[in-house]
N, CA and C of each residue as an Amber inpcrd file, in Angstrom:
protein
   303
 111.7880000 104.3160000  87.0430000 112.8550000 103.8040000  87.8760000
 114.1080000 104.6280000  87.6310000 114.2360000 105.3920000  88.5710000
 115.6220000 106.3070000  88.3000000 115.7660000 107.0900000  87.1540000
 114.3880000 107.6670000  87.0870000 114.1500000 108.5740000  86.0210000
 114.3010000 107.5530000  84.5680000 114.2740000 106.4550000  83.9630000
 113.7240000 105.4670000  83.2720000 113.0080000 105.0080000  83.5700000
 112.4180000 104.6140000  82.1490000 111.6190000 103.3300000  81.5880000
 112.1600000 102.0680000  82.2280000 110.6200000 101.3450000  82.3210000
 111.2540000 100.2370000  83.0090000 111.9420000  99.0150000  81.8530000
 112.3240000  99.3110000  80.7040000 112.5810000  98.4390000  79.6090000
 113.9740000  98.9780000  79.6110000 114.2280000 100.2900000  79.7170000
 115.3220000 100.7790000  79.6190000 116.6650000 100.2650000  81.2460000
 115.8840000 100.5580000  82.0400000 116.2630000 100.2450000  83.4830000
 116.9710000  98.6470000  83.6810000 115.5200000  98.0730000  83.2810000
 115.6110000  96.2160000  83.3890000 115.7480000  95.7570000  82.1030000
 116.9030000  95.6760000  81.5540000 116.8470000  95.3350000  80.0540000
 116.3310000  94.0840000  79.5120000 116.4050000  92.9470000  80.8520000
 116.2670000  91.4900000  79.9930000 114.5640000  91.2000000  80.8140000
 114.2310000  90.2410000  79.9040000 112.7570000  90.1000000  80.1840000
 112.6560000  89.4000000  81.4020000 113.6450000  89.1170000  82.1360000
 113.2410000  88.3400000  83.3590000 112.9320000  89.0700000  84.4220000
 114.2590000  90.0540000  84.5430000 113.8580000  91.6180000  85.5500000
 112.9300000  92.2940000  85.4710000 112.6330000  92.2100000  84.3990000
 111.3430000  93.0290000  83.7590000 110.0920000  92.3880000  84.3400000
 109.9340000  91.2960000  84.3760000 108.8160000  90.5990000  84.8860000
 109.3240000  90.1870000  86.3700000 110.1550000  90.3640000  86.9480000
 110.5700000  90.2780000  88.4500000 109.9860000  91.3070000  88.8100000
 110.4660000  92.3780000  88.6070000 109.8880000  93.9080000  88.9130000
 108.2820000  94.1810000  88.8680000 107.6120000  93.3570000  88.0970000
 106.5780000  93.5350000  87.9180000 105.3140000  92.4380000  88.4140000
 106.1080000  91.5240000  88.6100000 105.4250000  90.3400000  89.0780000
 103.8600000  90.3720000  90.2770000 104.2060000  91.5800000  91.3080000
 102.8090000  91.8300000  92.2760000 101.8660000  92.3610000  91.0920000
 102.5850000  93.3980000  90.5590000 101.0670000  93.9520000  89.7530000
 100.3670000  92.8560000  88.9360000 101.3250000  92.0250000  88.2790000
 100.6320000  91.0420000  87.3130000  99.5720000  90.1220000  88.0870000
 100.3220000  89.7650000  89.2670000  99.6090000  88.3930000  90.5220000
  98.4060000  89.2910000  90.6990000  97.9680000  90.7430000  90.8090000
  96.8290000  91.0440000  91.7730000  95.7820000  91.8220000  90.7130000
  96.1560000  91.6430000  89.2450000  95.3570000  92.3530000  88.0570000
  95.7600000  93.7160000  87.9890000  96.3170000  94.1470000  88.7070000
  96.6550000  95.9200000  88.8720000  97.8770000  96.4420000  87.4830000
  98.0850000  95.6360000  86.3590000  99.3510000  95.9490000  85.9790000
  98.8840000  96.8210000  85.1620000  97.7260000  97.1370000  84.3160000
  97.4310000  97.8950000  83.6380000  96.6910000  99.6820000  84.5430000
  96.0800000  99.4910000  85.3710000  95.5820000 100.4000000  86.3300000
  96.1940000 100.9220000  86.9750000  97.4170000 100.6960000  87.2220000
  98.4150000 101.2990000  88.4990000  99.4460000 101.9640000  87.4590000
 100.2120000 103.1900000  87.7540000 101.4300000 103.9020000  87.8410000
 101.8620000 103.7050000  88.6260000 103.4610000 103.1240000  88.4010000
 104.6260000 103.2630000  89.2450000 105.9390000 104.1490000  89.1890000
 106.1710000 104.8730000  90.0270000 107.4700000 105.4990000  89.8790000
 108.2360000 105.2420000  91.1790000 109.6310000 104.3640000  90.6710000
 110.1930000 103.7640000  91.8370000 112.0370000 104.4200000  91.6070000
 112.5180000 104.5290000  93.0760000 113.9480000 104.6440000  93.2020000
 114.7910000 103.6190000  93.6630000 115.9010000 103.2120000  93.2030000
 116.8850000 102.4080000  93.8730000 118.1590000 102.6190000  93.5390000
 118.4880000 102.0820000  94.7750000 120.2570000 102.1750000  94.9990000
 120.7460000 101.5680000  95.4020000 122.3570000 100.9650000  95.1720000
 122.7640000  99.9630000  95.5860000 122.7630000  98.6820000  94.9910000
 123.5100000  97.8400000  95.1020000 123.2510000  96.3670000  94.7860000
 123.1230000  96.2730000  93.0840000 123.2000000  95.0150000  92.7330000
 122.7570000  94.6920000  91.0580000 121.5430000  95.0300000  90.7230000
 121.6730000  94.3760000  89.4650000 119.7610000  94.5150000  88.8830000
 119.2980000  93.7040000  89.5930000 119.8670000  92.3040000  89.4050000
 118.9620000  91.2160000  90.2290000 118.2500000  91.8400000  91.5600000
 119.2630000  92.3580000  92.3620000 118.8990000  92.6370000  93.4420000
 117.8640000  93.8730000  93.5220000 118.1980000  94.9280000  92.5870000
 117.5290000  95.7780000  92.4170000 115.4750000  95.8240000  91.6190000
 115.9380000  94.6640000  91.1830000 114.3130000  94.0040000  90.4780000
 113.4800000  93.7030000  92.3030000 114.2220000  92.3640000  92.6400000
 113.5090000  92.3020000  94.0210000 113.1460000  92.9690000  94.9870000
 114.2840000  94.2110000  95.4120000 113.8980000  95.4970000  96.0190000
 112.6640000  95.8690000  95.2580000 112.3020000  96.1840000  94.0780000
 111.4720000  96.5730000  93.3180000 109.8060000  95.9900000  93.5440000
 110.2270000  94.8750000  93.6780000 108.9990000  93.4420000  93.7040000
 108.5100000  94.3350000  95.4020000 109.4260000  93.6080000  96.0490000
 108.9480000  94.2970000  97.5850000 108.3960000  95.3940000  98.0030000
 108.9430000  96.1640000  96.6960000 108.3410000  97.5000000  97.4920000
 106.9150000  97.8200000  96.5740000 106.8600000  97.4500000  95.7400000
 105.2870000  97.2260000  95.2820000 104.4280000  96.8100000  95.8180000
 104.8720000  95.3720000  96.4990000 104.2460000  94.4070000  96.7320000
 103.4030000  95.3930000  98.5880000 104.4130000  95.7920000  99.2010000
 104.1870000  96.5570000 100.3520000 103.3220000  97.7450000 100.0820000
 103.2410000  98.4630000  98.7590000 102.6170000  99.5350000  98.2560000
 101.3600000  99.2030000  98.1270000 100.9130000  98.2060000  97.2930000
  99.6270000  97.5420000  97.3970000  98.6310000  97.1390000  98.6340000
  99.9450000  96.7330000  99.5560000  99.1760000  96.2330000 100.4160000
  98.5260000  97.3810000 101.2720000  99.5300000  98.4250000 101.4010000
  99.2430000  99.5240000 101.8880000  97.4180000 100.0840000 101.5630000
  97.4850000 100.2510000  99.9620000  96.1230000 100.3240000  99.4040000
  95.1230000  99.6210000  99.6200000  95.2750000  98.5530000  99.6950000
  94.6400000  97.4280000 100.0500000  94.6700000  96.4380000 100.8660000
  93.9970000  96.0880000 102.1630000  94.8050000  95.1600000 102.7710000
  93.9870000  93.2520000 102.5440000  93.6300000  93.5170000 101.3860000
  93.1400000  92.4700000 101.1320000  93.3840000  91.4630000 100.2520000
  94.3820000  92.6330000  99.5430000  95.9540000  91.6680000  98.7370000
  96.7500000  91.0170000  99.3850000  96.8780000  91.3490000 100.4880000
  98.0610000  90.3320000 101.9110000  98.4390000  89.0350000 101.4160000
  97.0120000  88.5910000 101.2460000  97.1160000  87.1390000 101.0260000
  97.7580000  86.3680000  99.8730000  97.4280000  87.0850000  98.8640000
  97.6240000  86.6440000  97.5330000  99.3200000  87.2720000  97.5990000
  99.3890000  88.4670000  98.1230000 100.8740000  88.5950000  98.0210000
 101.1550000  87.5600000  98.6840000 101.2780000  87.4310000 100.0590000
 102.0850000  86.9450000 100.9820000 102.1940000  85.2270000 100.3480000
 100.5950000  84.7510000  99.4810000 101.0900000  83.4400000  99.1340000
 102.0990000  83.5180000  98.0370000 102.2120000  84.0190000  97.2970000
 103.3110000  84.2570000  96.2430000 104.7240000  84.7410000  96.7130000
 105.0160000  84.7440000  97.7560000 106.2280000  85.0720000  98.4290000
 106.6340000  86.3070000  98.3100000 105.9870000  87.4990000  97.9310000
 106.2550000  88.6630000  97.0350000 106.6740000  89.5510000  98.6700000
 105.9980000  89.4250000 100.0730000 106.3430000  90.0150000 101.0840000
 107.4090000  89.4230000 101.7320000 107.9240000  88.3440000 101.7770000
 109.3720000  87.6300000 102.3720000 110.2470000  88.2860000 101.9450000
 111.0660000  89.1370000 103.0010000 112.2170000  89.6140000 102.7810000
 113.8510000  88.4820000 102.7140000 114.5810000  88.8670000 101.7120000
 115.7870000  87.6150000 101.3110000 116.5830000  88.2320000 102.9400000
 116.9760000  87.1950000 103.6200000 117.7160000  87.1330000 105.2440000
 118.6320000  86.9840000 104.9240000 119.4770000  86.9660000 103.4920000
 121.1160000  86.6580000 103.4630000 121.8430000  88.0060000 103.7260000
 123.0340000  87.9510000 103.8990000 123.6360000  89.5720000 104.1580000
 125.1250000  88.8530000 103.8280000 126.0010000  89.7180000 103.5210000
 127.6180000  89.8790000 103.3510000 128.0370000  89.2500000 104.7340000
 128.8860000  88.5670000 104.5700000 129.3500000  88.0750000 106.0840000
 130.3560000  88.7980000 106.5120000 131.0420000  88.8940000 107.2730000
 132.0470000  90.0860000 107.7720000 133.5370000  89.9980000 108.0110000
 134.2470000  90.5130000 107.3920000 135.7000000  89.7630000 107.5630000
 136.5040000  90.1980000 109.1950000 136.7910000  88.5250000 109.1920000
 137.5020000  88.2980000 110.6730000 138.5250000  88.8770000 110.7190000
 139.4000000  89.1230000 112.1120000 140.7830000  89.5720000 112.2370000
 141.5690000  88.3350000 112.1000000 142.4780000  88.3420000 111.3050000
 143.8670000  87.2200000 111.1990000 143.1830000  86.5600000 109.7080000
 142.0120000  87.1410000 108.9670000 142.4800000  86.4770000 107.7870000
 142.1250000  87.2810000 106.6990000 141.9960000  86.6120000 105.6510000
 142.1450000  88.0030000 104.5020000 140.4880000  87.9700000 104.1460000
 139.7060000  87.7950000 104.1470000 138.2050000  87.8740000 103.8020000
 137.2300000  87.1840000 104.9080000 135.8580000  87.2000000 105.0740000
 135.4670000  86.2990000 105.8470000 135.6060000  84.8900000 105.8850000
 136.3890000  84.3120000 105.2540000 136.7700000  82.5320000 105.4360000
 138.2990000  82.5480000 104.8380000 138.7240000  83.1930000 103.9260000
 140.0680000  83.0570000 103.1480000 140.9310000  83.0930000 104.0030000
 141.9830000  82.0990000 104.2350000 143.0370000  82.2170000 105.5120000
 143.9830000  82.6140000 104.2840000 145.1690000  82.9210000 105.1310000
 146.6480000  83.2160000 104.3680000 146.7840000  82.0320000 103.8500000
 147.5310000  81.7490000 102.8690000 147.9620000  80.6330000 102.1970000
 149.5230000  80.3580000 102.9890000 149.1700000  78.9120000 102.9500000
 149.8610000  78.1700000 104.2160000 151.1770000  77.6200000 103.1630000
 152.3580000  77.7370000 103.9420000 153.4860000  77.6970000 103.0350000
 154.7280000  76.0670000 104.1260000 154.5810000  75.0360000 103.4290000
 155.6210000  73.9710000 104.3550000 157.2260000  74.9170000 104.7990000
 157.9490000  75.4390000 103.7870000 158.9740000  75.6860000 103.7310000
 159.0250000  77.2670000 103.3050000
């Protein structure tokens, strides 16, 4: 991952097993090499990018993992996004602070 180890990359054991979670679900964790890139965003975010794009890699190989991915949620992409800041206030919801006098 970005020219690291994935211990080095994902330091705490949760990312570590986020990142890794398809290979573990489909037996592949010992049999498979991965070499992955990312950019952007946190670890958190960067583990799940991670998950997904395994999870899509596999399936690629196989399309008979679908299932077992897709029941483990490992192919659902997260639909949240940054919301967008309006004209007339200071962030997407933050109005100016309202003054009596």
């Amino acid at each position: 991952m970005n020219e690291k180890d994935l211990k080095d990359y994902f330091p705490t054991a949760y990312l570590q097993s986020t990142a890794t979670a398809p290979l573990r679900e489909t037996g592949k964790l010992e049999s498979m090499d991965v070499t992955v890139r990312t950019e952007g965003g946190g670890p958190r975010g960067q583990a799940d990018a991670v998950k997904m794009g395994i999870a899509r890699a596999l399936v690629m190989l196989d399309e008979d993992l679908r299932t077992t991915l897709r029941a483990h949620g490992f192919l659902t992409r997260d639909p949240r996004k940054k919301e967008r800041k309006k004209f007339g206030l200071r962030g997407a919801r933050r109005a100016k602070q309202w003054r009596k006098r």
